[in-house]
PQR file with spaces between the fields and no chain letter, atoms N, CA, C, O and H, PARSE charges and radii, in Angstrom:
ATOM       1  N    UNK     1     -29.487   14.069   44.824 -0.4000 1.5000
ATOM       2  CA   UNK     1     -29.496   14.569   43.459 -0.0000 2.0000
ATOM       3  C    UNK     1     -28.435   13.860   42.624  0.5500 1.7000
ATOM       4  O    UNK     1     -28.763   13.351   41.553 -0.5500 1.4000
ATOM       5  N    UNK     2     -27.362   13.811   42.999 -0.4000 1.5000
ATOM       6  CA   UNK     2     -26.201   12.689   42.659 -0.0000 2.0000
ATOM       7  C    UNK     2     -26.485   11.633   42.131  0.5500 1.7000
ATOM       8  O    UNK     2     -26.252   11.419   40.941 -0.5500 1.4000
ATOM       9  H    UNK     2     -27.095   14.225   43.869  0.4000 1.0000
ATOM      10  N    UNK     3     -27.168   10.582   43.104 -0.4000 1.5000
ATOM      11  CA   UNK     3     -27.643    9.079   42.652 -0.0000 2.0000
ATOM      12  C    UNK     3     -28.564    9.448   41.135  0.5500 1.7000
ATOM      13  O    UNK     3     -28.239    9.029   40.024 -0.5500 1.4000
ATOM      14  H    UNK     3     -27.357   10.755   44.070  0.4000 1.0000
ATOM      15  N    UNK     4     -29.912   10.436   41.468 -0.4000 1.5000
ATOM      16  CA   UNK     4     -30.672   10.217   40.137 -0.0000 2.0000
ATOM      17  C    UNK     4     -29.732   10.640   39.068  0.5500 1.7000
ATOM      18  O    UNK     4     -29.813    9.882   38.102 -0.5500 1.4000
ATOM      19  H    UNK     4     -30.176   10.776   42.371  0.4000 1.0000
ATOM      20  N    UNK     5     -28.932   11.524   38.926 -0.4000 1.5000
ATOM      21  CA   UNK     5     -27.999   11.620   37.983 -0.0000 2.0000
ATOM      22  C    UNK     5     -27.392   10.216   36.983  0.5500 1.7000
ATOM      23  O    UNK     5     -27.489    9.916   35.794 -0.5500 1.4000
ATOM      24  H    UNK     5     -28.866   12.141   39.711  0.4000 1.0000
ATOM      25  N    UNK     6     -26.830    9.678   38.027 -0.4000 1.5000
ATOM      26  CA   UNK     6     -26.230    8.399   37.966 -0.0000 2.0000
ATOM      27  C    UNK     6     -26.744    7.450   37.370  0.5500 1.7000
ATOM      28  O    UNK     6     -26.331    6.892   36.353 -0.5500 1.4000
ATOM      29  H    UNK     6     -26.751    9.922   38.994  0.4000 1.0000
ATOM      30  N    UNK     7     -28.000    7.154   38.202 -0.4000 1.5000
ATOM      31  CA   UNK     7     -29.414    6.082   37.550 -0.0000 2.0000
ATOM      32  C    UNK     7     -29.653    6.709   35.800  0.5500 1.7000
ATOM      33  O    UNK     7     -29.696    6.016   34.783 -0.5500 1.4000
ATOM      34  H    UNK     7     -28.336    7.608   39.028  0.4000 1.0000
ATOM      35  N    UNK     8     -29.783    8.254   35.909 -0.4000 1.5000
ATOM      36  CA   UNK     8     -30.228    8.211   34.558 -0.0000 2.0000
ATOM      37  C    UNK     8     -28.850    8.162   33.714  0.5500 1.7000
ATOM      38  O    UNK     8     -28.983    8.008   32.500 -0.5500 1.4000
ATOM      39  H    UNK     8     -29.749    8.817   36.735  0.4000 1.0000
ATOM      40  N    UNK     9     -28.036    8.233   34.035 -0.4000 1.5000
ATOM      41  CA   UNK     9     -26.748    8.075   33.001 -0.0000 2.0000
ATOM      42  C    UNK     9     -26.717    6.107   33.056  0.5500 1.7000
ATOM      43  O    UNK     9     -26.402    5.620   31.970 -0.5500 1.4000
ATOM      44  H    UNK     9     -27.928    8.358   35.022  0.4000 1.0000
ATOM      45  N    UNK    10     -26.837    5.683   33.522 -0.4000 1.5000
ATOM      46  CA   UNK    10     -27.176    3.949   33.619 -0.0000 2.0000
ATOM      47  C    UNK    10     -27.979    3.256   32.654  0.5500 1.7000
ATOM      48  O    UNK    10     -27.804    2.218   32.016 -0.5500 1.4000
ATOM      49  H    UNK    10     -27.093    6.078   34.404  0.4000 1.0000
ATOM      50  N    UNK    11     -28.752    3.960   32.702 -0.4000 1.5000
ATOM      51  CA   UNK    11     -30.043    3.577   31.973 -0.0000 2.0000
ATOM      52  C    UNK    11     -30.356    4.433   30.507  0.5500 1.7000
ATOM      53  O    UNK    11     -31.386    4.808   29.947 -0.5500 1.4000
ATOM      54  H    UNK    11     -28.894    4.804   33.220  0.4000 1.0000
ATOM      55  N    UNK    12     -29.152    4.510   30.261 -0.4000 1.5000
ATOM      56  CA   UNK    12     -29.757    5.851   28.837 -0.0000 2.0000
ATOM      57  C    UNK    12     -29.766    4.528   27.539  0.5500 1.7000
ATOM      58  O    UNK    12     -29.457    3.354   27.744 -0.5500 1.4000
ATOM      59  H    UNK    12     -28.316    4.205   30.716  0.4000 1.0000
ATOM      60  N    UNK    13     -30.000    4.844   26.834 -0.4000 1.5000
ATOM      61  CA   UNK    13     -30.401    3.636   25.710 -0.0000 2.0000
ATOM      62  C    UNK    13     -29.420    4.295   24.585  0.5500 1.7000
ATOM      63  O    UNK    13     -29.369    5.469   24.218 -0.5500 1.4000
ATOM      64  H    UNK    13     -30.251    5.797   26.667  0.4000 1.0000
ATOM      65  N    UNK    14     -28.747    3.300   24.203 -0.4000 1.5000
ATOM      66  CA   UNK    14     -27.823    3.485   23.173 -0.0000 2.0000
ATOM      67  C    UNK    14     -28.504    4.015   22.134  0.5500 1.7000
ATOM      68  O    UNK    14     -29.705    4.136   22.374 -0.5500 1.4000
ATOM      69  H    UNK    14     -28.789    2.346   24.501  0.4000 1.0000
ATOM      70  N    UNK    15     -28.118    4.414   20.940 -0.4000 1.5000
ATOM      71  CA   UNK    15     -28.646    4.274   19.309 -0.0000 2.0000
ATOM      72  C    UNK    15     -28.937    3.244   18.419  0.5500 1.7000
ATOM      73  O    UNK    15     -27.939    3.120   17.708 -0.5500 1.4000
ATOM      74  H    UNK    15     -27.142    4.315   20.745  0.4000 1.0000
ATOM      75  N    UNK    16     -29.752    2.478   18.107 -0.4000 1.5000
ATOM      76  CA   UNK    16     -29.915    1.060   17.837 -0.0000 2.0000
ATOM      77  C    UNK    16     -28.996    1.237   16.119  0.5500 1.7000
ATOM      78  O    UNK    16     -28.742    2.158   15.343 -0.5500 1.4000
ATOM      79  H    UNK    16     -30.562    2.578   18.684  0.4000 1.0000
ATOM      80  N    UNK    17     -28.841    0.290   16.166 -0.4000 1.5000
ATOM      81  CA   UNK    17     -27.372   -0.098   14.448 -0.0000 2.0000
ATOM      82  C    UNK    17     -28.301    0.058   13.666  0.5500 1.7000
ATOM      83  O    UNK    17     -29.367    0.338   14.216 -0.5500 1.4000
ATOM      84  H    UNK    17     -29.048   -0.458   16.796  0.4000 1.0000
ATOM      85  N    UNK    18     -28.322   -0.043   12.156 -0.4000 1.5000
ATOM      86  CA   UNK    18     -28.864   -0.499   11.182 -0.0000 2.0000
ATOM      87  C    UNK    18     -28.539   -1.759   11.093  0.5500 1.7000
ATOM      88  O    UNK    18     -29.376   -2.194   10.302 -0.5500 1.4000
ATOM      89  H    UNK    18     -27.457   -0.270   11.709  0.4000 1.0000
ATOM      90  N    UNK    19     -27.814   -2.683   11.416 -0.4000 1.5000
ATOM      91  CA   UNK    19     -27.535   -4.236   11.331 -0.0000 2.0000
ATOM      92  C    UNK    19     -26.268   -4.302   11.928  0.5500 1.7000
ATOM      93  O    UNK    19     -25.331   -3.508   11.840 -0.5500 1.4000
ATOM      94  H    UNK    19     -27.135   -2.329   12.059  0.4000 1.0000
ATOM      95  N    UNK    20     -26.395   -5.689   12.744 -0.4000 1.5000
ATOM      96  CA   UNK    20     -25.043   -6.092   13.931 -0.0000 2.0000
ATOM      97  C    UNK    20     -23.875   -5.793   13.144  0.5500 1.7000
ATOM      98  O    UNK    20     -23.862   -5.869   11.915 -0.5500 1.4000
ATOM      99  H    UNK    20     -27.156   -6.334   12.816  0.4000 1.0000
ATOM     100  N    UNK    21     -22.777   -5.412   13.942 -0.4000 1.5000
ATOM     101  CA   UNK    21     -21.297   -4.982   13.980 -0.0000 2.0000
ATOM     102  C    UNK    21     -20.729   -5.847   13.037  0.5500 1.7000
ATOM     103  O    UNK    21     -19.942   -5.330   12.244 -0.5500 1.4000
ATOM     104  H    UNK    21     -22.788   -5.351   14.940  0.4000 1.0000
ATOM     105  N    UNK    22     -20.974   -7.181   12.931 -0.4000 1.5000
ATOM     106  CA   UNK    22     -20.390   -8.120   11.899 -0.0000 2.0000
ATOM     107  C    UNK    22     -21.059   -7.676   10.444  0.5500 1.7000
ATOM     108  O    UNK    22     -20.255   -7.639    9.512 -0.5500 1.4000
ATOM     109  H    UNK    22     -21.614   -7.601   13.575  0.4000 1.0000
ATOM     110  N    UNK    23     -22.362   -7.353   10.157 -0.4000 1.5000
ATOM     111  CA   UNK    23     -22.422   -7.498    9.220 -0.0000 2.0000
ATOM     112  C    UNK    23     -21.814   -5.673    8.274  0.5500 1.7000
ATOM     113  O    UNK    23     -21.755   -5.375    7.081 -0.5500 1.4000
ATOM     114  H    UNK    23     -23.015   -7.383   10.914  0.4000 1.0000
ATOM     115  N    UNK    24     -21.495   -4.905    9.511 -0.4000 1.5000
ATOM     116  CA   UNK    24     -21.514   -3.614    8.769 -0.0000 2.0000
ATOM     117  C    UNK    24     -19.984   -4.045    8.324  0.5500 1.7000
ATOM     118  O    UNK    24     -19.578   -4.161    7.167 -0.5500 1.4000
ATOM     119  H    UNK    24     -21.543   -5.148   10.480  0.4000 1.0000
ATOM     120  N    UNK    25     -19.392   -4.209    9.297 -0.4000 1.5000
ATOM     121  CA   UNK    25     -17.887   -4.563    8.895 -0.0000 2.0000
ATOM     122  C    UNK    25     -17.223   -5.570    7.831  0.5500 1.7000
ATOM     123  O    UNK    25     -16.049   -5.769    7.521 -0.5500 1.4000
ATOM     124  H    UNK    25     -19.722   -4.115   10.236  0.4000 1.0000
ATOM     125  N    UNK    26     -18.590   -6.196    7.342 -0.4000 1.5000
ATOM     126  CA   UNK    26     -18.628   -7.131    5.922 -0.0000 2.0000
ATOM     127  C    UNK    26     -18.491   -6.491    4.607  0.5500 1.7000
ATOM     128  O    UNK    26     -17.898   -6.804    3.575 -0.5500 1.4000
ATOM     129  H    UNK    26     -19.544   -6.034    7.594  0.4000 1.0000
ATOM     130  N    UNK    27     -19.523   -5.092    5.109 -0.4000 1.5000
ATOM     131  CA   UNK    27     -20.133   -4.738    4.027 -0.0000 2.0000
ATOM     132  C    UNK    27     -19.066   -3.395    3.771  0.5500 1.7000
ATOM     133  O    UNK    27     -19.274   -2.943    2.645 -0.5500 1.4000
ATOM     134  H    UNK    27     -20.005   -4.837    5.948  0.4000 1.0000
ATOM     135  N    UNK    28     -18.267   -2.833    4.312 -0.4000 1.5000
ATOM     136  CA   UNK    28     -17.167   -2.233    4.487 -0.0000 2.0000
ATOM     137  C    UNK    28     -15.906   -2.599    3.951  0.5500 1.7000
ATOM     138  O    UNK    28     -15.185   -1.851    3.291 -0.5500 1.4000
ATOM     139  H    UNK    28     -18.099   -3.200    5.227  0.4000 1.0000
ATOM     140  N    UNK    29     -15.600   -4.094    4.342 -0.4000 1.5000
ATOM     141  CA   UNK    29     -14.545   -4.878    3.834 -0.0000 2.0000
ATOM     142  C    UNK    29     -14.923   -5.437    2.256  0.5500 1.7000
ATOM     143  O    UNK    29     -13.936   -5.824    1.629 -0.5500 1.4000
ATOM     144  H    UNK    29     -16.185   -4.702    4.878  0.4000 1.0000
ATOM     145  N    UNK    30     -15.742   -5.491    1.814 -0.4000 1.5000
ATOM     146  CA   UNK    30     -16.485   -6.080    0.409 -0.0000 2.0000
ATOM     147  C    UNK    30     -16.159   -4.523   -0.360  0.5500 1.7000
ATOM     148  O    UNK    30     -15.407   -4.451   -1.331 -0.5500 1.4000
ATOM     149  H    UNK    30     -16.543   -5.177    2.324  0.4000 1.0000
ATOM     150  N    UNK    31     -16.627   -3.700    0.046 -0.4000 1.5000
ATOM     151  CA   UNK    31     -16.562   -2.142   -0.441 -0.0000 2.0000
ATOM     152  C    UNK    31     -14.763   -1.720   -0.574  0.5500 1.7000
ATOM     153  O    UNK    31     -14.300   -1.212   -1.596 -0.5500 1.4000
ATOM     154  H    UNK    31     -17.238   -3.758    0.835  0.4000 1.0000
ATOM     155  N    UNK    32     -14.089   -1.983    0.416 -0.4000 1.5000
ATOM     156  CA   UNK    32     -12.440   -1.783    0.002 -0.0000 2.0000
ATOM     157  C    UNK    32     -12.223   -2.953   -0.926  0.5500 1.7000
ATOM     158  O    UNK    32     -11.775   -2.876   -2.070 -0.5500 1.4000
ATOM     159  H    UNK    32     -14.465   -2.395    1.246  0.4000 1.0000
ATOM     160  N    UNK    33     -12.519   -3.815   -0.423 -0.4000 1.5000
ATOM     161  CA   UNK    33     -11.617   -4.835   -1.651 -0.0000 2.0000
ATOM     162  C    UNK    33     -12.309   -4.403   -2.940  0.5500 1.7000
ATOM     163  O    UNK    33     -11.547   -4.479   -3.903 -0.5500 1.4000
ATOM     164  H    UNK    33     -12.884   -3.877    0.506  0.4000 1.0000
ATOM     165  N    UNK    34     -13.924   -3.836   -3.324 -0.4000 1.5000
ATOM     166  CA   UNK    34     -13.916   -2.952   -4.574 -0.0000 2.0000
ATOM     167  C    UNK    34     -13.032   -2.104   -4.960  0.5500 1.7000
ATOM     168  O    UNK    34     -12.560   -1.908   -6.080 -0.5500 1.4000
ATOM     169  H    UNK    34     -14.544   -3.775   -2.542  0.4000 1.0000
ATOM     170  N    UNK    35     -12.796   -1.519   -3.782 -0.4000 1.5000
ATOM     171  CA   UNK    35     -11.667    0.129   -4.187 -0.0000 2.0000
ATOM     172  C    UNK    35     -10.232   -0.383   -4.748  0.5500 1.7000
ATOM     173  O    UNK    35      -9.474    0.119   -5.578 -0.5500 1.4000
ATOM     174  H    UNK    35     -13.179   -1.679   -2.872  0.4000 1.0000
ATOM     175  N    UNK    36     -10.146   -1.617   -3.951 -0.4000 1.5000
ATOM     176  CA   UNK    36      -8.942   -2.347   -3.927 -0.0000 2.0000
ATOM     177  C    UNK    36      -8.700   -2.662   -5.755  0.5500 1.7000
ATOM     178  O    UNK    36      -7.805   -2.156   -6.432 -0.5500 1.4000
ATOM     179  H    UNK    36     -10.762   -2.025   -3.277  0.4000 1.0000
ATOM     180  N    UNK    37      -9.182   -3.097   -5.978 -0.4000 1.5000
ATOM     181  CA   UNK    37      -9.519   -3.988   -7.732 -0.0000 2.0000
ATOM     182  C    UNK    37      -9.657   -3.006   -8.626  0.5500 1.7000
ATOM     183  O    UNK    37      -9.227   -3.274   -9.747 -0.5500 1.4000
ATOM     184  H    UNK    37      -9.909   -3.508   -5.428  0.4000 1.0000
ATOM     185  N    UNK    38     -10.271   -1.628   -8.423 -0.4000 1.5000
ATOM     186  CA   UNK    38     -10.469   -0.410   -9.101 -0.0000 2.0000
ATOM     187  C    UNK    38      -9.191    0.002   -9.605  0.5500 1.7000
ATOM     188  O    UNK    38      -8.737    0.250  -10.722 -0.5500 1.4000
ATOM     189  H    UNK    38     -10.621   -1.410   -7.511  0.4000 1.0000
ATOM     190  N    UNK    39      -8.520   -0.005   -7.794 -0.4000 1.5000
ATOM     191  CA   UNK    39      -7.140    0.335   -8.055 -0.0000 2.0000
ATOM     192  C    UNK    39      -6.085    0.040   -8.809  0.5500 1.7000
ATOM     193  O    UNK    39      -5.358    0.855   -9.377 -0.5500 1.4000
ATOM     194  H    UNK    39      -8.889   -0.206   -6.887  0.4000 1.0000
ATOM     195  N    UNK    40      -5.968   -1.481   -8.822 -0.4000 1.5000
ATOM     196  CA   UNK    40      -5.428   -2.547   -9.405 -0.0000 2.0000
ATOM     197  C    UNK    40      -5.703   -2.274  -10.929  0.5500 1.7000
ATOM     198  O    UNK    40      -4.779   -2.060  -11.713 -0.5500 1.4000
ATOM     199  H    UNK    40      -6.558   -2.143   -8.360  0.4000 1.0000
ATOM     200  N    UNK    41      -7.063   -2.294  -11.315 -0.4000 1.5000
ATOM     201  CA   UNK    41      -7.336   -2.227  -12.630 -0.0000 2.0000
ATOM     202  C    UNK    41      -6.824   -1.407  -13.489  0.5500 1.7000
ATOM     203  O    UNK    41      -7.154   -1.535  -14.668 -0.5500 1.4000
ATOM     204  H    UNK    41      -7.813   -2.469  -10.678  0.4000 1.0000
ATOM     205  N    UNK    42      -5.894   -0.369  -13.098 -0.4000 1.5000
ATOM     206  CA   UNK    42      -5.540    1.175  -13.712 -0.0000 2.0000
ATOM     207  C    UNK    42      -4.484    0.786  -13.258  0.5500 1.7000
ATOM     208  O    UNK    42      -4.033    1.809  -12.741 -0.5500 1.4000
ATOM     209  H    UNK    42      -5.627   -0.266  -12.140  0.4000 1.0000
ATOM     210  N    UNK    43      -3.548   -0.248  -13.043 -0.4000 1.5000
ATOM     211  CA   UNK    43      -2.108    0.077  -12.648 -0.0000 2.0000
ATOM     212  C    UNK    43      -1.165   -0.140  -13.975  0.5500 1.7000
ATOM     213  O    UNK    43       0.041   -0.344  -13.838 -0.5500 1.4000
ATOM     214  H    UNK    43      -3.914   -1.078  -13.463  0.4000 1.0000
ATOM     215  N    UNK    44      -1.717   -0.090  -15.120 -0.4000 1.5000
ATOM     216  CA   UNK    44      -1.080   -0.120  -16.270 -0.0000 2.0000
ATOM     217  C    UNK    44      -1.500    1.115  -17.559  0.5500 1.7000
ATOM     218  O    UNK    44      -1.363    1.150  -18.782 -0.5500 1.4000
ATOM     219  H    UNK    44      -2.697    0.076  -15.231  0.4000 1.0000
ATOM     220  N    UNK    45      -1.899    1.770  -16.826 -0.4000 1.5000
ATOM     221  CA   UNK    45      -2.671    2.807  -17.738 -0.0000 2.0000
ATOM     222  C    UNK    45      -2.009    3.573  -18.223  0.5500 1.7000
ATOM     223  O    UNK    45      -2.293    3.901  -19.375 -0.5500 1.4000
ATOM     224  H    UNK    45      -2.010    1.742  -15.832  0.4000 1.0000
ATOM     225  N    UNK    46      -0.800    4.212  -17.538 -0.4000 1.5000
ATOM     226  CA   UNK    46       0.598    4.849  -17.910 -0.0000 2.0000
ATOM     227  C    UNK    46       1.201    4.529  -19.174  0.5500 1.7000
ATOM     228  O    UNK    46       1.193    5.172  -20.223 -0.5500 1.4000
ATOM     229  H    UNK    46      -0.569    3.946  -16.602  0.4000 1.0000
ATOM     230  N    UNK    47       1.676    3.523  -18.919 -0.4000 1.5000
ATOM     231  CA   UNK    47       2.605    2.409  -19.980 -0.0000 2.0000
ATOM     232  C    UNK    47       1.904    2.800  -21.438  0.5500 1.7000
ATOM     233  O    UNK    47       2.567    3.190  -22.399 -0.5500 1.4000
ATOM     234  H    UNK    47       1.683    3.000  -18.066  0.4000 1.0000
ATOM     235  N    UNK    48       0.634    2.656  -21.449 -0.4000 1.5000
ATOM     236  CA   UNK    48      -0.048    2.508  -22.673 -0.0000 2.0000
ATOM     237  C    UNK    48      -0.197    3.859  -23.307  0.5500 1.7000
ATOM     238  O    UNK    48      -0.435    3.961  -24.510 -0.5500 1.4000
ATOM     239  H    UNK    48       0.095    2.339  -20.668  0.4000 1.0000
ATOM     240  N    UNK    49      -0.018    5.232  -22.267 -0.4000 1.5000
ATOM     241  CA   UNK    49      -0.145    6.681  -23.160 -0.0000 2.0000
ATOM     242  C    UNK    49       1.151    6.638  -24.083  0.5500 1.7000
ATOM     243  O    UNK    49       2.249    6.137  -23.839 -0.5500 1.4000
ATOM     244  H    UNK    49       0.175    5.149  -21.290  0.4000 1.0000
ATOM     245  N    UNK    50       0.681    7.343  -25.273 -0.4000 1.5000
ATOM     246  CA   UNK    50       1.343    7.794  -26.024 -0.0000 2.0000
ATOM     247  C    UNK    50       2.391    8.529  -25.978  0.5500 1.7000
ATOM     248  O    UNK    50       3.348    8.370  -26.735 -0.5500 1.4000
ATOM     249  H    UNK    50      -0.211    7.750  -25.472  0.4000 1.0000
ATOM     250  N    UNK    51       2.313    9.481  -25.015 -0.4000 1.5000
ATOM     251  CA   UNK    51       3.529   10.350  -24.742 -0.0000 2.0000
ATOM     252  C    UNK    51       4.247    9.883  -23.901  0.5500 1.7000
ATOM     253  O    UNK    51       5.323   10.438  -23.676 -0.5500 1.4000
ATOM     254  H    UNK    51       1.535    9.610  -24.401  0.4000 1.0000
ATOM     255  N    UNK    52       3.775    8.453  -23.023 -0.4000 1.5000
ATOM     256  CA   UNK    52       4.982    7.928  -22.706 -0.0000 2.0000
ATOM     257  C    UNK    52       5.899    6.749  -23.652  0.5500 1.7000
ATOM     258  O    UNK    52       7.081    6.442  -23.805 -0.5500 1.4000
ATOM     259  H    UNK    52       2.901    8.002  -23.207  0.4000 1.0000
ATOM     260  N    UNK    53       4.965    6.451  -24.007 -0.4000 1.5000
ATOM     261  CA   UNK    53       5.445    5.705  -25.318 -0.0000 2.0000
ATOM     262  C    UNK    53       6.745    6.122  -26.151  0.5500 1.7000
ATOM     263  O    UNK    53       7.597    5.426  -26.703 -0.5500 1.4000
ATOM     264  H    UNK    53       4.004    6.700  -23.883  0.4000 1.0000
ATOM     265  N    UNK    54       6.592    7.503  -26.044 -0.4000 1.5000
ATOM     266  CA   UNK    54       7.859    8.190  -26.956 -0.0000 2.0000
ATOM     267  C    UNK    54       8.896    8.479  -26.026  0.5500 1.7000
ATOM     268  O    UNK    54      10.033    8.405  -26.491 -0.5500 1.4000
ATOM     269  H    UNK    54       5.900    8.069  -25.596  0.4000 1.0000
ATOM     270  N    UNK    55       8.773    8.823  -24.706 -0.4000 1.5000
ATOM     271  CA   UNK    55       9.961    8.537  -23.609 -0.0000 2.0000
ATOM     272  C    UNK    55      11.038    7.508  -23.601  0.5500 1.7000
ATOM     273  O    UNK    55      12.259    7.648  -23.524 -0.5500 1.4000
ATOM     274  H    UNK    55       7.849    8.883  -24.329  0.4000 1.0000
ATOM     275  N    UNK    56      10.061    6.097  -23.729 -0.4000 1.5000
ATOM     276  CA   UNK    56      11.019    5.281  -24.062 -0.0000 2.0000
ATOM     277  C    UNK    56      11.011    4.360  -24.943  0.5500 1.7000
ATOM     278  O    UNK    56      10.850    3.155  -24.752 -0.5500 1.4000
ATOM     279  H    UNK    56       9.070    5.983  -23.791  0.4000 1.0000
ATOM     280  N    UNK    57      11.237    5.081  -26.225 -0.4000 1.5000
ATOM     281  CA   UNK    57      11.620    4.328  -27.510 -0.0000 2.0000
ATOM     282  C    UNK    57      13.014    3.778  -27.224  0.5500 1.7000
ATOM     283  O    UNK    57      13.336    2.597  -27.362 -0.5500 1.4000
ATOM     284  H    UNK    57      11.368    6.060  -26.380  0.4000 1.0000
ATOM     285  N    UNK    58      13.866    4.847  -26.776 -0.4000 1.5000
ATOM     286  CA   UNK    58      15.399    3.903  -26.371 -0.0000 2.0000
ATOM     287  C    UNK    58      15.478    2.478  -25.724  0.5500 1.7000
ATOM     288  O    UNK    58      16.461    1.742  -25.802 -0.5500 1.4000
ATOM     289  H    UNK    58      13.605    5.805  -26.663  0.4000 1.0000
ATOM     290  N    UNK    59      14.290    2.187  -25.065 -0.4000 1.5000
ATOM     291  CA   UNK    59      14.311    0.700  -24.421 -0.0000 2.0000
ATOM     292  C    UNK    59      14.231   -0.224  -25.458  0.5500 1.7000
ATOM     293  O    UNK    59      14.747   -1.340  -25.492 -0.5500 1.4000
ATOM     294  H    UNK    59      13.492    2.785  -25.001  0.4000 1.0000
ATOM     295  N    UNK    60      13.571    0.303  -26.269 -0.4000 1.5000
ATOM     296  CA   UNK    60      12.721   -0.728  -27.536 -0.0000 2.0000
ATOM     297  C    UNK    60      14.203   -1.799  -28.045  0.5500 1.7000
ATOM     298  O    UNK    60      13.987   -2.929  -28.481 -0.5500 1.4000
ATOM     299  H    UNK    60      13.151    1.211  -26.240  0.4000 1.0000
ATOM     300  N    UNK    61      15.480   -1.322  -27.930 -0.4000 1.5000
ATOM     301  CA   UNK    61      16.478   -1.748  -28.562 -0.0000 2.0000
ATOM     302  C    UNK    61      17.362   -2.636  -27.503  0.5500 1.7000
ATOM     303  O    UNK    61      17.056   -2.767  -26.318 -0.5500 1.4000
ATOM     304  H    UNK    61      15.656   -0.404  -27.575  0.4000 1.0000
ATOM     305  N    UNK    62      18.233   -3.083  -27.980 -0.4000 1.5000
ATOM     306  CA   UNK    62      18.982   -3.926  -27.533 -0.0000 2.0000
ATOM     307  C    UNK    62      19.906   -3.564  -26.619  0.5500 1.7000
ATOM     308  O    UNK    62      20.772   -2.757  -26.958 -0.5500 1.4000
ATOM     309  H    UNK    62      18.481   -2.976  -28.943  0.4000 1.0000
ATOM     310  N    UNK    63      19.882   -4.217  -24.999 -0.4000 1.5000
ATOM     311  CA   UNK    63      20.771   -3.673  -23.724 -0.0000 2.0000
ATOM     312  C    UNK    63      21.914   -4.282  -23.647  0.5500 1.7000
ATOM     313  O    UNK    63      21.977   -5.508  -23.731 -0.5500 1.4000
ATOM     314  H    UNK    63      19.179   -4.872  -24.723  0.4000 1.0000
ATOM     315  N    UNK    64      22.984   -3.513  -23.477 -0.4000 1.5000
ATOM     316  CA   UNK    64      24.288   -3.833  -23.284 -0.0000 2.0000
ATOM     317  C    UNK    64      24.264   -4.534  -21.640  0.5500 1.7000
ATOM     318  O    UNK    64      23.260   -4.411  -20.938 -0.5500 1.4000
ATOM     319  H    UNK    64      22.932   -2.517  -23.409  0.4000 1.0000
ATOM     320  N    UNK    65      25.570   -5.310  -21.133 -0.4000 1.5000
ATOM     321  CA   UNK    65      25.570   -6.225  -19.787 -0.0000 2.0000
ATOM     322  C    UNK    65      24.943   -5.032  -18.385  0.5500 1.7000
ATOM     323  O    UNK    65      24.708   -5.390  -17.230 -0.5500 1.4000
ATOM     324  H    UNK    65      26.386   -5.410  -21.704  0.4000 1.0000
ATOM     325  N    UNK    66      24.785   -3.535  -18.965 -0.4000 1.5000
ATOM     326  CA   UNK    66      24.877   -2.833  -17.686 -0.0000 2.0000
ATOM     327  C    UNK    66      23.515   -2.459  -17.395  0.5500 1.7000
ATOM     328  O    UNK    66      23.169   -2.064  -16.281 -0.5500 1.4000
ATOM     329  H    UNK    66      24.975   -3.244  -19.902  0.4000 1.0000
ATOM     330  N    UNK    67      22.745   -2.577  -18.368 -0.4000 1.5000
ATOM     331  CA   UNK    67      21.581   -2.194  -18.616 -0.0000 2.0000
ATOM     332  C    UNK    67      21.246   -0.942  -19.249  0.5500 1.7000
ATOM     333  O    UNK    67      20.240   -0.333  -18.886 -0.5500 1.4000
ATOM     334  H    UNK    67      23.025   -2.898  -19.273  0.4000 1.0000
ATOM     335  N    UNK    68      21.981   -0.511  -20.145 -0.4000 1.5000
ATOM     336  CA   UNK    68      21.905    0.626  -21.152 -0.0000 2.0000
ATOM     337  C    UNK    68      21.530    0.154  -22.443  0.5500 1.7000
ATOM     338  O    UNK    68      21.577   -1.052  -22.685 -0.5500 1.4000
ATOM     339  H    UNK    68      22.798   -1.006  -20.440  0.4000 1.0000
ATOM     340  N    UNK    69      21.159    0.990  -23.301 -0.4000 1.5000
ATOM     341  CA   UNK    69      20.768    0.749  -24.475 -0.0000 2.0000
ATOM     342  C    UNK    69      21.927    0.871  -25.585  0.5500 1.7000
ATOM     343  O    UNK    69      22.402    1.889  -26.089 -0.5500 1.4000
ATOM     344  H    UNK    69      21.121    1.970  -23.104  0.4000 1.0000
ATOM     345  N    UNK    70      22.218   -0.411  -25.797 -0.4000 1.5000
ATOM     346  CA   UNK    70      23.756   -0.486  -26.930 -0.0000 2.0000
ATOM     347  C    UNK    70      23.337    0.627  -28.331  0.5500 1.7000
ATOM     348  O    UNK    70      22.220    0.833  -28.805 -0.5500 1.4000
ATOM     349  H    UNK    70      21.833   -1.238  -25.388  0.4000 1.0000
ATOM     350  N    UNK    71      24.558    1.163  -28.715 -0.4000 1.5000
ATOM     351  CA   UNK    71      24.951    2.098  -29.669 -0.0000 2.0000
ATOM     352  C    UNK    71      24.667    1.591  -30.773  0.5500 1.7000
ATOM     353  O    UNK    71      24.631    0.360  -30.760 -0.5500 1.4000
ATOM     354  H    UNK    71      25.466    0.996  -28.330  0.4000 1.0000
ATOM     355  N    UNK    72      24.429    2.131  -31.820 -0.4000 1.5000
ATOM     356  CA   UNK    72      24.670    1.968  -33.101 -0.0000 2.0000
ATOM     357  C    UNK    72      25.620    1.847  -33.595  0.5500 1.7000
ATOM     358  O    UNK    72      25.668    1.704  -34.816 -0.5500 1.4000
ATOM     359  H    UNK    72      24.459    3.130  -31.830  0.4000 1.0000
């Protein structure tokens, strides 16, 4: 009873892919480097709101050697 066990665990048939290991892992890596560029594309989106805009009006002016914003 053992052996047929065995034989049929030997012989069981995998799940066939939708397409070989190389090409899923193409199509995976093509798909992050999208996410990747998405990401990228919005890494300045901050800067440009308005309400941060008014945070730092003090930069707008002229820095003393320490990196502060010189006095009036």
């Amino acid at each position: 009873m053992l052996d047929v066990t065995l034989l049929a665990a030997a012989h069981e048939e995998l799940a066939p892919l939708l397409a070989p290991p190389v090409v899923i892992s193409l199509v995976f890596g093509v798909f992050f480097l999208f996410l990747g560029y998405v990401v990228w594309s919005y890494r300045d989106v901050a800067n440009r709101s308005p309400r941060k805009a008014k945070t730092q009006e003090h930069k707008a002016g002229p820095i003393d050697e320490y990196g502060h914003p010189e006095s009036h």
